[in-house]
N, C-alpha and C positions, 0 to 999 in steps of 0.2 A: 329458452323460456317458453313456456308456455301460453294461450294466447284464448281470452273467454268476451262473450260481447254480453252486452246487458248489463249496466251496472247502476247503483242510485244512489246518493251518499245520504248522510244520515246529520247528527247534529253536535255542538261542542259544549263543555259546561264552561261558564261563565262564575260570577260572581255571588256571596251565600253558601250553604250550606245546610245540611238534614240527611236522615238516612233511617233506612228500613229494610225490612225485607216481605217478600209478595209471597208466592204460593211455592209447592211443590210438586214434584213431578216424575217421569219416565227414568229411572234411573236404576241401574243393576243391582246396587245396593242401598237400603235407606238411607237417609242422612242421622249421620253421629249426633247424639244429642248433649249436650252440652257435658254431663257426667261422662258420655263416650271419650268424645274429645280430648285431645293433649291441651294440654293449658297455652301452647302456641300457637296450636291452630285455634282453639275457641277464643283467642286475641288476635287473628290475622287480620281480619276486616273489619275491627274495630275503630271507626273514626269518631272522636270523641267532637262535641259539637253544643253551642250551647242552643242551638235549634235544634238538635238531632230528633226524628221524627222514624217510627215503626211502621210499616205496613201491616195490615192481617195478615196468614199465611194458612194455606190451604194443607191439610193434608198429602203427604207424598204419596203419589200414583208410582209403582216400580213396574220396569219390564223385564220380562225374561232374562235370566242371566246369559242364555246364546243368542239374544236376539241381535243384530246390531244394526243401527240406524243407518240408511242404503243415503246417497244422496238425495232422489228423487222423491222417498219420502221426507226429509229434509228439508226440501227447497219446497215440498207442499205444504207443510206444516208453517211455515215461512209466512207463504205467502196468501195463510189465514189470517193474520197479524193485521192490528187496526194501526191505520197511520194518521202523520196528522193531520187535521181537520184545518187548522188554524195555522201553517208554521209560520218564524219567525227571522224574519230575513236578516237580522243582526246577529242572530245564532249560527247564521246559515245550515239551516232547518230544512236537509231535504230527507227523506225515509231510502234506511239501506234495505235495495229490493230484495227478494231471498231467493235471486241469480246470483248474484255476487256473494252475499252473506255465506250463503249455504257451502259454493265450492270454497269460500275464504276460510270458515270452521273445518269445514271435511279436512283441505289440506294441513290444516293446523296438525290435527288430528291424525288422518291418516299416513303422512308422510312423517312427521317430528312427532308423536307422541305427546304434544303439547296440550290436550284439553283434556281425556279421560283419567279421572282419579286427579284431575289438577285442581290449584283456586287459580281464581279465573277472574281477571275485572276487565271490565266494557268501559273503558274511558269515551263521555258524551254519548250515551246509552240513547238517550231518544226516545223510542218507542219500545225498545230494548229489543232489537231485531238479532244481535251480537251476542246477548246476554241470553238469551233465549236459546241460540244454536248453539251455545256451549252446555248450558243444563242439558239439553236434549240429546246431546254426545259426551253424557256422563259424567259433567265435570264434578270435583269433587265440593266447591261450593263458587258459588257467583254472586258476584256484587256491580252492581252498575250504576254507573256514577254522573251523575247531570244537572247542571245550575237549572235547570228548566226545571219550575213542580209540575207545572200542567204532561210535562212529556213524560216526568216520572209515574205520574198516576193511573199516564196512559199505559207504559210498559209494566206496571202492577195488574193492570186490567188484562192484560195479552199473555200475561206467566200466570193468572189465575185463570183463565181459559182452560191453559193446558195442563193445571195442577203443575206447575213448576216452584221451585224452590229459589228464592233469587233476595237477596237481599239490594235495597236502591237506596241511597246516598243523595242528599242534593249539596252540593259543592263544589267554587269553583276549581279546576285544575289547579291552578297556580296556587292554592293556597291549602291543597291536598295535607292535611298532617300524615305523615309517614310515620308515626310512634304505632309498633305495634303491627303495624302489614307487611305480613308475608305473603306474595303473592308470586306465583309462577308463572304466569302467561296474564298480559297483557292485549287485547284485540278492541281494535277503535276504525273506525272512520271520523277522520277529525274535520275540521273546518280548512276551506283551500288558504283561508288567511286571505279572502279577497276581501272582506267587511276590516277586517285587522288584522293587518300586518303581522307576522308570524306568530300567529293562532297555532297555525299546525305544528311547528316545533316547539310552543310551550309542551304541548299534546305530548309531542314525540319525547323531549325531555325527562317530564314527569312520567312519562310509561318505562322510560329505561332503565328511571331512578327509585321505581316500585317491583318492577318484576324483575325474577331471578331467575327464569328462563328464557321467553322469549318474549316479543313486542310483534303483533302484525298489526297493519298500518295500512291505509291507501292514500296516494298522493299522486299529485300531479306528474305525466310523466317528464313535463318539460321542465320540471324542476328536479331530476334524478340526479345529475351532478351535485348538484347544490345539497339535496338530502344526504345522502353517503356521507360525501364530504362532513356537514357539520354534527351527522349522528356519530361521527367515528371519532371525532374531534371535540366537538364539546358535550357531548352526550352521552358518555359512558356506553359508548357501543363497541365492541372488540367485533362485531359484523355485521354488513349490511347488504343484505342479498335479494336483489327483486325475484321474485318468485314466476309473476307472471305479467303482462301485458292486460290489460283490459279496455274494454269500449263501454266506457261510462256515460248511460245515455239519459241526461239527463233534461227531464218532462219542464213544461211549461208549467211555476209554480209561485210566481208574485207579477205583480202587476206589470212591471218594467220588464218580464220576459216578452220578446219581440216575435219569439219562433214557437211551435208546440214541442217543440225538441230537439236539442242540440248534444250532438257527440263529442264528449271529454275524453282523450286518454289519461290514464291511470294505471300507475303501477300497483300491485300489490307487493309489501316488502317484509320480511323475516328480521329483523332485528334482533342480536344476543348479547345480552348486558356484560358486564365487567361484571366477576366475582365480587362480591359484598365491601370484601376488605383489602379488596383494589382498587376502592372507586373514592376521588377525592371529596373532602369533607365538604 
């Protein structure tokens, strides 16, 4: 396993619902417009809602068709990103830095093929740090999804920066309608489940019961028995492989923090779903 320091977790979606999508952005080919489209993809990310709520969207900015995005520009573009101002300790609200972010995408990407020409959702999108590094490594469309409006509006603000293409959702996990999403890769930093009790595996659940390729994930490392275990068991996981080790260092950020900074390890993990019509009802 491999082994990275610096790391900052980001936020969970809770309760409610809305969705939109924000700008567009760097990508080798434009984005399909609805006539493009096959009639399954232009219903993949369709969450019906009686708040459902649109972002603006900015015109798509395209790069080079040889150009391709290096880490380093990556984790710089990352870590232009506004974070939050205000977070919210019940969410546990902390901003995924774009050290972790960055090599978490790249590897997505560069080792499984999992983000370029893919759909992509950002479960507990936040400031949409997730949702960001997958537009920006070509994905084929992204959606980010977060009971927070204020974080939603912020991760709209961060994808129209960069003319990114991103559609945002406010709804909470657990109550995710699945009619209609097809989604391939799923990427989140979820909540440790220290505010509520397992937060992280609703998370983890609903990511393995939405995507049809993969699931990456951060999680505590001292709970890695316990994850495997119940991803492969009640979670429609057929693998659970930690990818890498990390030193999650995370900053003094509510009042009750005692330290300016404390070191969390963290796994990062690969999760791969059960085929569609192998996965019980």
């Amino acid at each position: 396993m491999a082994s990275w320091a610096g790391i900052e977790r980001s936020t969970w979606a809770g309760p409610a619902r809305l969705s939109g999508p924000s700008s567009a952005g760097p990508k080798k080919k434009a984005a399909l417009s609805p006539s493009e489209a096959p009639v399954a993809r232009r219903q993949q990310l369709r969450i019906e809602s009686p708040t459902r709520r649109r972002f603006s969207r900015a015109p798509p900015r395209r790069r080079r068709g040889d150009e391709e995005m290096k880490l380093k520009q990556l984790e710089g573009l990352l870590g232009g990103l506004t974070q939050f101002s205000d977070p919210k300790v019940e969410l546990e609200q902390y901003a995924t830095g774009p050290h972790i972010a960055s090599r978490m995408l790249y590897t997505a990407e560069n080792s499984f093929d999992d983000i370029s020409g893919k759909v992509v959702a950002d479960f507990g999108c936040g400031c949409g740090t997730l949702a960001i590094a997958s537009a920006l490594l070509d994905a084929e469309h992204v959606t980010g999804i977060d009971i927070d409006l204020q974080s939603l509006e912020l991760a709209q603000e961060n994808a129209a920066d960069l003319e990114l293409d991103i559609d945002l959702i406010q709804c909470d996990i657990k109550n995710l309608n699945l009619t209609g999403l097809l989604v391939d890769t799923v990427v989140m930093n979820p909540p440790f489940g220290t505010k509520r009790k397992g937060a992280d595996m609703d998370f983890l659940s609903m990511g393995l019961k939405v995507a049809s390729q993969a699931v990456y994930s951060l999680h505590k490392t001292s709970t890695r028995e316990y994850i495997k275990k119940a991803a492969i068991r009640n979670c429609n996981a057929i693998s659970a492989e930690v990818l890498c080790e990390l030193r999650y260092a995370l900053p003094q950020t509510y009042k009750f923090h005692n330290k300016k900074e404390i070191d969390v390890a963290v796994d990062l993990w690969r999760f791969v779903p059960r085929a569609r019509d192998e996965r019980a009802s």
